[in-house]
C-alpha positions in Angstrom: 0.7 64.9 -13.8 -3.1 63.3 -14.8 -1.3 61.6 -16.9 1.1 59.9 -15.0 -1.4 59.6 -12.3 -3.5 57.8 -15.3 -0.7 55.3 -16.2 0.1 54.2 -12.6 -4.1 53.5 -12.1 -3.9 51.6 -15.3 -1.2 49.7 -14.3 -2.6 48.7 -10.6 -5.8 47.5 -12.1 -4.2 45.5 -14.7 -2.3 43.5 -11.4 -5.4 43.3 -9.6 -7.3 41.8 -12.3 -4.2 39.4 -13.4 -3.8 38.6 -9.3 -8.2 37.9 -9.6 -7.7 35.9 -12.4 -5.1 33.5 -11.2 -7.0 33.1 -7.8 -10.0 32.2 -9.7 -8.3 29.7 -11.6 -7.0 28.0 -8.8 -10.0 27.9 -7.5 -11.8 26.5 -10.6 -8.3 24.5 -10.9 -9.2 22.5 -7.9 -13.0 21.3 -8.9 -12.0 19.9 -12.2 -9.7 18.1 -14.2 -7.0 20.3 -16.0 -8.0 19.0 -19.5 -9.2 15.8 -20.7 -7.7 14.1 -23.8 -10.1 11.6 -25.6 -8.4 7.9 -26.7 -10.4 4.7 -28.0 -8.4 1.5 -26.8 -9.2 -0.9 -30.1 -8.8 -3.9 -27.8 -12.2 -5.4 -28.3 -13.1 -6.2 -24.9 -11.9 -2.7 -23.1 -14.0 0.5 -23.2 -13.3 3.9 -24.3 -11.6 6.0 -21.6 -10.8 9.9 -20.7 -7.3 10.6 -19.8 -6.7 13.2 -17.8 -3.6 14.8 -18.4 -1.4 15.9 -15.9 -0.3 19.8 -15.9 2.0 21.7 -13.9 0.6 22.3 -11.1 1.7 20.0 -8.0 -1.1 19.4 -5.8 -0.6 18.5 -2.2 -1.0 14.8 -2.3 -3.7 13.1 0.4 -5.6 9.8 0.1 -8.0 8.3 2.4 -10.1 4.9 2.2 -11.9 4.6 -0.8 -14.2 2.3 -2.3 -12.8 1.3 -5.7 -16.1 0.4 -7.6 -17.9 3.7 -7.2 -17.6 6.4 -9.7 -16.2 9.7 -9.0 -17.2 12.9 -10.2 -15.6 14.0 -13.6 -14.0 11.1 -14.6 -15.2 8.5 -16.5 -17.6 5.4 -15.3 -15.8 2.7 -13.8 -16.9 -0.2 -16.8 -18.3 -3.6 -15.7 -15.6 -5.3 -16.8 -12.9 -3.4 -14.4 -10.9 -5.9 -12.7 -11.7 -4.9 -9.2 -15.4 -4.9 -10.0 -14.4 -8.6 -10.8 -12.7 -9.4 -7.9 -16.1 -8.0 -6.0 -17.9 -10.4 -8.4 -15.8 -13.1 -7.0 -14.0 -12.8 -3.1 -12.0 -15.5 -3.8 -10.1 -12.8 -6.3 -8.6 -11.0 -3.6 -5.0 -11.0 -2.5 -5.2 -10.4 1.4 -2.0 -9.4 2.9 -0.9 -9.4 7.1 0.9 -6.4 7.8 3.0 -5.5 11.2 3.8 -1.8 12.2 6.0 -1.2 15.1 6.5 2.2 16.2 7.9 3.7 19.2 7.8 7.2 20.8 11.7 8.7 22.0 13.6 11.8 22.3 15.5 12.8 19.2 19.1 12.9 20.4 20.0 15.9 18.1 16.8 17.9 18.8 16.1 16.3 22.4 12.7 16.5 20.9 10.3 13.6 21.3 9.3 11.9 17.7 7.0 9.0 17.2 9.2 6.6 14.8 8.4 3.9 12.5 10.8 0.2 11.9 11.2 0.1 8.0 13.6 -1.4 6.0 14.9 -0.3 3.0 12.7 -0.7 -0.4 14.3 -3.8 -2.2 12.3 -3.1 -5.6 13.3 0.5 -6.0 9.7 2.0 -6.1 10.4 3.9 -2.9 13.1 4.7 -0.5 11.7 2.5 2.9 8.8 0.0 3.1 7.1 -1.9 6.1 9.3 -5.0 5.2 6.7 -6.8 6.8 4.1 -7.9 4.5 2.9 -11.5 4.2 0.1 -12.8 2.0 -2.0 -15.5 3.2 -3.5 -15.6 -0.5 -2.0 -14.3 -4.1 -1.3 -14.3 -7.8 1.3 -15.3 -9.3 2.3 -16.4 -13.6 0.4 -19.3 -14.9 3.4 -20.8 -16.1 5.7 -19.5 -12.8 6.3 -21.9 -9.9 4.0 -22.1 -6.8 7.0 -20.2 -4.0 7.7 -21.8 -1.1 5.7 -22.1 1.6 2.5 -21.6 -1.1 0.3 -23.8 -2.7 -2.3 -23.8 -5.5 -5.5 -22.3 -4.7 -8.6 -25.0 -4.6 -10.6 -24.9 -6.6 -8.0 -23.7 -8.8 -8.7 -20.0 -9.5 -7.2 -17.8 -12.3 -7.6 -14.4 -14.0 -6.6 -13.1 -17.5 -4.1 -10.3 -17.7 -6.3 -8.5 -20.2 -9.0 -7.7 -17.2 -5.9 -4.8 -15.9 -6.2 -1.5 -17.3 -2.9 -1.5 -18.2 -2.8 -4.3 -20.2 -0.8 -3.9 -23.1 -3.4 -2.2 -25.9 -3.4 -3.2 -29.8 -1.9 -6.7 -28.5 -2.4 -9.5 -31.2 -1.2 -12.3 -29.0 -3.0 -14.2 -26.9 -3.6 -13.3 -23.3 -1.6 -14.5 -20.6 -3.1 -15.4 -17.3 -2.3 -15.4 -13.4 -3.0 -18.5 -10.8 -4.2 -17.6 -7.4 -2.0 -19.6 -4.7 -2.3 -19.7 -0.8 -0.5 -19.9 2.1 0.3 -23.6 3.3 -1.3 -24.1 6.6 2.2 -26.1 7.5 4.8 -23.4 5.6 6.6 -23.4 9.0 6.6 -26.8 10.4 9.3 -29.3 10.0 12.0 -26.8 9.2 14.8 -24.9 10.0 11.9 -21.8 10.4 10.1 -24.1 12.8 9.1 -21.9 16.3 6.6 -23.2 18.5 6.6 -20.2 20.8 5.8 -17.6 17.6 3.5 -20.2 16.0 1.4 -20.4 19.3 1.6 -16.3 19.8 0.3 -16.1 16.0 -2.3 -18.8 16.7 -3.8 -16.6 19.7 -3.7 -13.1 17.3 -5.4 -14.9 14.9 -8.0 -15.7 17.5 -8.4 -12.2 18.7 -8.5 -10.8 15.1 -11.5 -13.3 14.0 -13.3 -12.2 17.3 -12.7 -8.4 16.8 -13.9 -9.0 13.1 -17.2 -10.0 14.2 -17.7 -7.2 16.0 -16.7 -4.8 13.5 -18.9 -5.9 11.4 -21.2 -5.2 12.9 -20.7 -1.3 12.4 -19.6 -1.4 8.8 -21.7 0.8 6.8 -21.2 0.7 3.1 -21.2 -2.2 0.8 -17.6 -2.1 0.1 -17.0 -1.9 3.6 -19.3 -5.2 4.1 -17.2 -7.0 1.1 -14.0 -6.4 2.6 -14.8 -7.3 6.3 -16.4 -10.5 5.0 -13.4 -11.5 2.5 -10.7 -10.6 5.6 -13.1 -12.9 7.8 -12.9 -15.7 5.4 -9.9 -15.7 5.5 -8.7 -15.1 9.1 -11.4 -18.2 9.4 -8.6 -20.4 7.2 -5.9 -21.7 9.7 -3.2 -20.8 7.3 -3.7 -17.4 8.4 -1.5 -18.3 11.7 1.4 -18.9 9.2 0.8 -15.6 7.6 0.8 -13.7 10.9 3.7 -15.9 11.9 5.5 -15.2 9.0 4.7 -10.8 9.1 6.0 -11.2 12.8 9.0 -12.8 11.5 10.0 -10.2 9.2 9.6 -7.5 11.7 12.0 -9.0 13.7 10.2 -8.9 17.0 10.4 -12.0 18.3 13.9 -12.9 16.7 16.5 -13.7 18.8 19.2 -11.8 19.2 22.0 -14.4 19.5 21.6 -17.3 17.0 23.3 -19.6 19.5 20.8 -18.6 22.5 17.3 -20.8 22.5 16.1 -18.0 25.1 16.9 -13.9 24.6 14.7 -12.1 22.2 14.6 -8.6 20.9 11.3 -8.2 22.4 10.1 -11.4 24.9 6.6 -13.3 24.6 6.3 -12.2 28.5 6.8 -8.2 26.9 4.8 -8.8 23.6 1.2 -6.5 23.7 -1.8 -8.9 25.0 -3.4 -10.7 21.1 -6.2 -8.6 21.9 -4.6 -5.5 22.2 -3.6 -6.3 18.7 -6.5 -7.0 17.6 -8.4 -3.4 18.4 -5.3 -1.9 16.6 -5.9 -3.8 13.6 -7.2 -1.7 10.3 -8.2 -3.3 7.1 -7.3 -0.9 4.2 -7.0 -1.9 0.5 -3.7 -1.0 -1.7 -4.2 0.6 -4.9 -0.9 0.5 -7.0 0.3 3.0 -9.4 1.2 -0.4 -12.2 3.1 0.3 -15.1 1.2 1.0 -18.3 1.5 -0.4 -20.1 1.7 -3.3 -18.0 5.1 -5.7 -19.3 5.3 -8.5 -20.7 5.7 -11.7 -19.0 9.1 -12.1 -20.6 10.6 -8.5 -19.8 13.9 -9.0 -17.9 14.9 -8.0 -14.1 17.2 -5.3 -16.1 14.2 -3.9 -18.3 11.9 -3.8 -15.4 14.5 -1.6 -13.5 14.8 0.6 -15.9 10.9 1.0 -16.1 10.7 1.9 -12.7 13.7 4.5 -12.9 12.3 6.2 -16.3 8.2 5.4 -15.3 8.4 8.9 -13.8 9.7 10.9 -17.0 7.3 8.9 -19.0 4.4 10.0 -16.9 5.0 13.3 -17.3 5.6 13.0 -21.0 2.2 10.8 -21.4 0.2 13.1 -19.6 -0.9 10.6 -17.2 -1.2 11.8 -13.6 0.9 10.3 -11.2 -1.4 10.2 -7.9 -4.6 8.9 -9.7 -6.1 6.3 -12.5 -8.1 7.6 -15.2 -11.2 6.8 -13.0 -10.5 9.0 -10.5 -9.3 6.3 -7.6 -6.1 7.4 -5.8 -3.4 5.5 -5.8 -1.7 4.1 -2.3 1.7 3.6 -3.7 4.5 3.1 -6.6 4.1 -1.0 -8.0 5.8 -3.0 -9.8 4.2 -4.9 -12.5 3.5 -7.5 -9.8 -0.6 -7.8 -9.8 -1.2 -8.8 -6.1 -0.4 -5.3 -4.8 -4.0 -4.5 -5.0 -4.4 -6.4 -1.9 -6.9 -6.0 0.9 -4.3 -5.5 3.7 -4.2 -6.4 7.2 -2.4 -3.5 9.7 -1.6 -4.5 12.8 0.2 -2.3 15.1 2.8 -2.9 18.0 3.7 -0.1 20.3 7.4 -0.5 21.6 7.6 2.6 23.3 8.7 0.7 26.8 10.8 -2.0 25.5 14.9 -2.0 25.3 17.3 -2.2 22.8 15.7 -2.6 19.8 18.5 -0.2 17.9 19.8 -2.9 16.5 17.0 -4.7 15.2 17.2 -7.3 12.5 14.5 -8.9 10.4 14.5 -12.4 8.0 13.1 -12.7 4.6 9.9 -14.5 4.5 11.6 -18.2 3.7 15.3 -18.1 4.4 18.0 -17.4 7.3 19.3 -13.8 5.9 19.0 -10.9 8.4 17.4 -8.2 6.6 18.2 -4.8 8.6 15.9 -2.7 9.5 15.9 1.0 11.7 13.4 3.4 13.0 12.7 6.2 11.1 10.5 9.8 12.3 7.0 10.3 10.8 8.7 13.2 9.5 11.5 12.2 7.6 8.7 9.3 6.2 6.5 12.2 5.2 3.8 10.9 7.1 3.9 13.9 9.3 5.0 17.8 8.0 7.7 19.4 8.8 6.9 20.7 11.9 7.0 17.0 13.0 3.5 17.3 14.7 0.9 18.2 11.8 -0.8 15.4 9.3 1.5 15.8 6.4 -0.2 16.2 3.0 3.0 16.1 0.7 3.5 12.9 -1.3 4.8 9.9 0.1 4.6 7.4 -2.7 8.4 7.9 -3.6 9.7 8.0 0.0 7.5 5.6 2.0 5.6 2.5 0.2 2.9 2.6 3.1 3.0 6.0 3.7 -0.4 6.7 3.3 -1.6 4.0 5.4 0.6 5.2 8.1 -0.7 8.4 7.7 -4.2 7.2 8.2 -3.1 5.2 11.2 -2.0 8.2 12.8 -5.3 10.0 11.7 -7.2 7.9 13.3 -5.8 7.6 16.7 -3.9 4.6 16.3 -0.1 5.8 16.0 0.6 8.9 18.1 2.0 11.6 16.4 
């Protein structure tokens, strides 16, 4: 009987050490990267860099404003020659980006319970399932050799950046570096066209207003240096007058002001007697800046549309294989979304937000693309099922969002900070 007795205390310890153990490592798990793997990029103008690899454990996934030029605790330093360090080196680097969220609160008609929804449309590069579908860039890269779009123009002076300033620029690379040319909105992109409306232009033209004066006074309570730099490179450019095309064009592709019956001069989804006052607009307005999760390495400038789908489809798989973690760079900064190779989505970007809550028939919403007539459909979708919110529809949600929602996390911090209800 001592013996048994024996072997059943020997057996409970054993769990409550192994249980001790694990909790410990958890613990210790959550302070520290997993394991670090060292690897000397031979490109002569990059530094060495820590990678740390990714393990099995999934953390919850959370992100919050960051500055991007400060170091953070057991990663490597940020070098001097990281390309956001030279974009703060140089404002006119920046992309800047106008964004508009509408959101509405209603009663779900399956749960009768009452959800605060969000009007997406559906990801058209295949890095998530929804996106705002309503971002417009007053200022941008694009190829050296590509054509200035529509509605753009080159930047003056003319401004460009070399590829090999990205992190995830191709390493061991004999060739020459390719470069990028910065372009900006054209002050006119709407005028004299089948796009032409004076009633949205002179709507625009009043935000724009509002959003300049409300910059001035929040700068006055910005704190940090990064937080300095970014209010003054928005106010530069909210101080261009091509900015009314930008916010023109963002309103456009949320479909707000379109009307509803091509034929009819008059009836619009939401009416400029309805639409919030510009400065309402303008106290909703956050600036937050878009880190990308970018290919790596980053493709060529003659990879085909059928190559850079399947890098997207298979980046996942390759992540985990690489050991490189999917919700941070090797420097620690978090990332804000899934990217395509496309450079301007590090962007300073522009959130304005339109309640809709008391407005009618907006179920059948339609949006345009940026520079043509198609209707691009759009529908409102619950914080929940966007991950922005848990389960539980009422609680910040802390699960990824990359994958489901391209602005999740900025929607999420939206609703952290008072300016979406949940």
């Amino acid at each position: 009987m001592m013996l048994l007795h024996g072997i059943v205390f020997f057996f409970i310890s054993l769990l409550l050490k192994s249980a001790l153990s694990f909790v410990a490592i958890r613990q210790y798990d959550s302070r520290i990267p997993h394991s670090i793997t060292i690897k000397l990029c031979n490109t002569s103008h990059r530094h060495q860099y820590i990678s740390h690899r990714y393990t099995l454990y999934q953390h919850k996934c959370t992100w919050s404003p960051q500055d991007l030029t400060t170091d953070n605790g057991g990663y490597p330093t940020i070098p001097e020659d990281d390309y956001i360090k030279k974009y703060q080196q140089n404002s006119e680097f920046w992309p800047v980006e106008f964004f508009v969220v509408a959101y509405r609160r209603i009663q779900n008609k399956e749960t009768k319970q009452y959800e605060t929804q969000i009007l997406v449309r559906r990801s058209a590069n295949g890095t998530s399932k929804y996106g705002l579908g309503s971002g417009v860039p007053v200022t941008r890269w694009v190829l050296s050799h590509a054509n200035v779009p529509k509605g753009y123009e080159l930047s003056e002076p003319l401004t460009t950046f070399d590829a090999c300033w990205y992190p995830e620029y191709p390493k061991n690379r004999e060739e020459e570096s390719w470069k990028y040319k910065k372009i900006d909105m054209k002050e006119d992109a709407f005028t004299d066209n089948v796009f032409e409306d004076d009633e949205l232009k002179t709507y625009a033209t009043k935000v724009r207003d509002a959003l300049r004066s409300e910059m001035i006074q929040q700068q006055n309570v910005k704190s940090s240096s990064w937080e300095l730099s970014t209010a003054s490179i928005v106010k530069k450019n909210l101080d261009n007058s091509n900015s009314v095309a930008a916010i023109q064009g963002s309103f456009r592709m949320a479909g707000l002001f379109e009307k509803k019956d091509e034929g009819s001069d008059d009836e619009r989804y939401v009416s400029f007697d309805d639409a919030p006052a510009p400065s309402q607009l303008a106290k909703s307005m956050r600036i937050y800046t878009m880190f990308p999760q970018m290919p790596d390495p980053m493709p060529l400038p003659t990879t085909s549309a059928k190559d850079l789908q399947h890098e997207i489809a298979t980046r996942r798989d390759r992540m985990t294989e690489n050991g490189r973690n999917p919700h941070k760079d090797k420097y620690g900064r978090k990332y804000t979304h899934i990217s395509t190779s496309n450079v301007s989505n590090t962007i300073h970007g522009i959130y304005l937000s339109v309640d809709t809550t008391n407005l009618n028939d907006l179920d059948d919403i339609y949006g345009l693309d940026l520079f043509g007539t198609t209707k691009v459909s759009r529908e409102w979708v619950s914080l929940k099922d966007l991950k922005v919110l848990n389960k539980d529809g009422t609680t910040i949600g802390n699960d990824d969002t990359k994958s489901t929602f391209i602005s999740g996390f900025i929607v999420r911090q939206l609703v952290k900070e008072g300016v979406i209800p949940r």
